[in-house]
Structures are given as C-alpha cells and as structure tokens.
N, C-alpha and C positions, 0 to 999 in steps of 0.2 A: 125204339131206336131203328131208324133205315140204315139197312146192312150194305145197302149200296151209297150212301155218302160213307160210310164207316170204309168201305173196300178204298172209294174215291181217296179219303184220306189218307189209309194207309199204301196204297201207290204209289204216292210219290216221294217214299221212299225204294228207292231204286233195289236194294236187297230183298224187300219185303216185296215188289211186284208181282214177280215172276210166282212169288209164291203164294201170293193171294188168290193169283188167277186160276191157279193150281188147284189149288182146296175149297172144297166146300165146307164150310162148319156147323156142325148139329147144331138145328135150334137149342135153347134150353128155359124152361119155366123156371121161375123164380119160386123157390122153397122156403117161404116163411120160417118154418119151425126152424130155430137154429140148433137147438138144442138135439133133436135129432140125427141133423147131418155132422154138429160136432162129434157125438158118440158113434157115428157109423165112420166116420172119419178117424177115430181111434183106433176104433175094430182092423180096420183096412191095412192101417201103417203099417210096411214092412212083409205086406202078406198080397199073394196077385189076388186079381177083381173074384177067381172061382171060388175058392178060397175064405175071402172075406165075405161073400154072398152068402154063403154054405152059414157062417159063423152068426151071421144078422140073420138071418133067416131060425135058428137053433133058440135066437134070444127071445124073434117076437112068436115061435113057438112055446117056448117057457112062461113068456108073460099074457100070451092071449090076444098081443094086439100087435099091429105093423107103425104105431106111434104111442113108444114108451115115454112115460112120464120121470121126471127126476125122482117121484115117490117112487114108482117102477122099480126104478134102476137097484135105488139101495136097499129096497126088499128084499134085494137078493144079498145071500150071501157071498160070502167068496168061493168058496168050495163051488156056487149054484155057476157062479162063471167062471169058475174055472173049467166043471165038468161041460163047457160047450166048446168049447177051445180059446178061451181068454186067457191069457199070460195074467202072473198075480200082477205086475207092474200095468197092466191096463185094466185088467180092473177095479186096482186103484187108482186111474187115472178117471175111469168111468164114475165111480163113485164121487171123485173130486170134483167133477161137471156137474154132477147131479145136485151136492152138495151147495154149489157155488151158486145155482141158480134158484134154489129155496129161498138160501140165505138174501140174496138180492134180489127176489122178486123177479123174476126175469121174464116171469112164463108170459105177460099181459106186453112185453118190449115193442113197442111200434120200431124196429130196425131201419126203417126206409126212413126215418126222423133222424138217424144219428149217422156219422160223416163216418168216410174206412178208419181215418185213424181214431177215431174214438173207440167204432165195434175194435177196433187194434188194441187198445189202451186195454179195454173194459176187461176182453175176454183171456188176453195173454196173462190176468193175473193167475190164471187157473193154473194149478202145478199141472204138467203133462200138456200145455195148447201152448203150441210155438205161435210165431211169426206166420212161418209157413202154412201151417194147419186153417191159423184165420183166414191167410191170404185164398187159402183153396177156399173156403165157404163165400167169401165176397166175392169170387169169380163166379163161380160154379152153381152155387146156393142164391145167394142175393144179387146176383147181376151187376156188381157194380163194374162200370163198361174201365174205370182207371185205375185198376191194380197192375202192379210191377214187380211180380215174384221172382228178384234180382237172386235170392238164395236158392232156389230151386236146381236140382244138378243138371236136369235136363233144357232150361234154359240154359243156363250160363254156358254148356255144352257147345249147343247149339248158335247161341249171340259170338260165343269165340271162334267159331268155324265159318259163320257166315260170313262177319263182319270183320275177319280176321286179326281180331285182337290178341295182343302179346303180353298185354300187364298179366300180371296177379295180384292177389292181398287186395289192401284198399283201391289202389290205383284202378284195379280189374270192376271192381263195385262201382268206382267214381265212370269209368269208361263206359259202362253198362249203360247207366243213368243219362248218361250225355248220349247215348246212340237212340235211348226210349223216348228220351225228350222231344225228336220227332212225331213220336207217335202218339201224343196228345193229342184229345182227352181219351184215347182208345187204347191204351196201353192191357188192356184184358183180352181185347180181341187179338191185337199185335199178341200178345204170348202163347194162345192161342193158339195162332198161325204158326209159330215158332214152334210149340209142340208138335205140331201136326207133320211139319216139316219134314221132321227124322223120318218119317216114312215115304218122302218122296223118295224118286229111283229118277235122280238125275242124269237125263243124257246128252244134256249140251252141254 
C-alpha cells in the first residue's frame, strides 16, 4: 500500500488533515503467527508495554523459544504461569487460545485468505478474545488497512473531541461509523492517526 495515496485520502477529510501532516506513522510488518500476537496480547491487557515485556520475555524464558506453540502453552501448568506473573484468569485465557487452535487446526491458517469479519467470527469464539483484542491483531499483526475500532476508549475519546460529538449509547456508535465512513477503505490508518493524535501539543 502507498502511504502517500492513503495520506491523499485521508486529507480530505478536513479534521483528519492537519493531523495527518502532523504524524508520521511507524511502518509495520505483517505478523503471520496469530496465535502468538493473540497470547502476547493477553499477557499485555491491562498491564504497561515494560511490564508485559518483562512477562513475555519470563514465558519464552521458561519454554526456550521466542515462538511458543499451543502444545507449549498448556505444558505448562498453572502454578508455571502463575510464577512469571500471569493472573489465574489469563492463564486460563492462555490455555483457552492454545486449546482452541489444536482443536481447530489453526496452526497451517492461510489468514490473508479469510475476510476481518470472518478472522472476527472464527477467533471471538475463544472465551477471553473480544472484539477488541481481534480488532488489535488485524491492525497491527495482519495489516488489514480497514478496521474501525469504534470500542476502543481512546478512540471514541478522541473521535468525540475532534469531531465534536455529543451522542452517547448507540446513537454515539451509529455517529462514529457515519464520521469513519469517510475514511474508506483506510479506516486502520485513520485510527491510527487518531491514536497518535492525543500526543500532539496543539497550538493553533
């Protein structure tokens, strides 16, 4: 994808301009392994990036490798992740991922073959992986350039302060949707930007 038709597009939307031109945004390589970035995206929730570093770093200590396997995973006991700083509730979440991708064969998945809402459909069966959780690995992990992580706090934060929306509840969801709808098919980059936003130091 050329990040300069992707800027061109999202320009003319007039909020998004100013702040396109603003930001630079890190490249990012596309991360096959899903299964990975979903367990390290577990690990994360809730905890800052040093934090969950320290934590991933403690596991692929314990198992000997920097890319654990679902067999991996539930090797371990509970007690084994709890003693690196796992909550029992993600470790059972961990195990549930690991579990889920045995049972369904997943490891062999051509991803780049199946549409967001399917990887949507497939992986949210798993107890512990939201909406949100996926939406971060199709951004961030598999590149897909049209996600709209309308639930995320620091979006919605942010789409309400720019855009100066006043709904809430559905209304606030349906408003969201209708502002993104611009930003097709780039709605990943656009959010994006929007994250990256909160750190401008506006002085016009």
């Amino acid at each position: 994808m050329d990040i300069e038709v992707i800027k061109g597009h999202l320009k003319q939307d007039s909020v998004l301009q100013p702040i396109v031109e603003k930001i630079v945004l890190p490249p990012l390589i596309v991360q096959q392994n899903v299964f990975k970035e979903l367990t390290e995206s577990i690990i994360s929730q809730q905890l800052s990036v040093k934090v969950a570093a320290i934590i991933t770093q403690r596991l692929h200590d314990l198992l000997g490798t920097v890319d654990p396997s679902p067999e991996d995973i539930l090797r371990l006991s509970t007690e084994e992740k709890r003693a690196i700083g796992l909550s029992y509730q993600k470790a059972g979440y961990m195990d549930n991922i690991a579990g889920f991708w045995i049972e369904n064969s997943l490891a062999s998945t051509s991803w780049q073959s199946m549409s967001d809402d399917e990887i949507l459909s497939l992986l949210t069966q798993i107890k512990g992986v939201g909406k949100w959780t996926v939406e971060m690995v199709l951004i961030f992990s598999l590149l897909r350039p049209n996600v709209f992580p309308y639930d995320d706090l620091g979006i919605k934060q942010q789409v309400i302060k720019l855009y100066g929306l006043e709904s809430t509840g559905k209304q606030l969801i349906k408003d969201m949707n209708e502002v993104a709808e611009r930003w097709k098919p780039y709605r990943s980059f656009a959010s994006r930007y929007i994250w990256k936003s909160k750190d401008l130091a506006w002085k016009d």
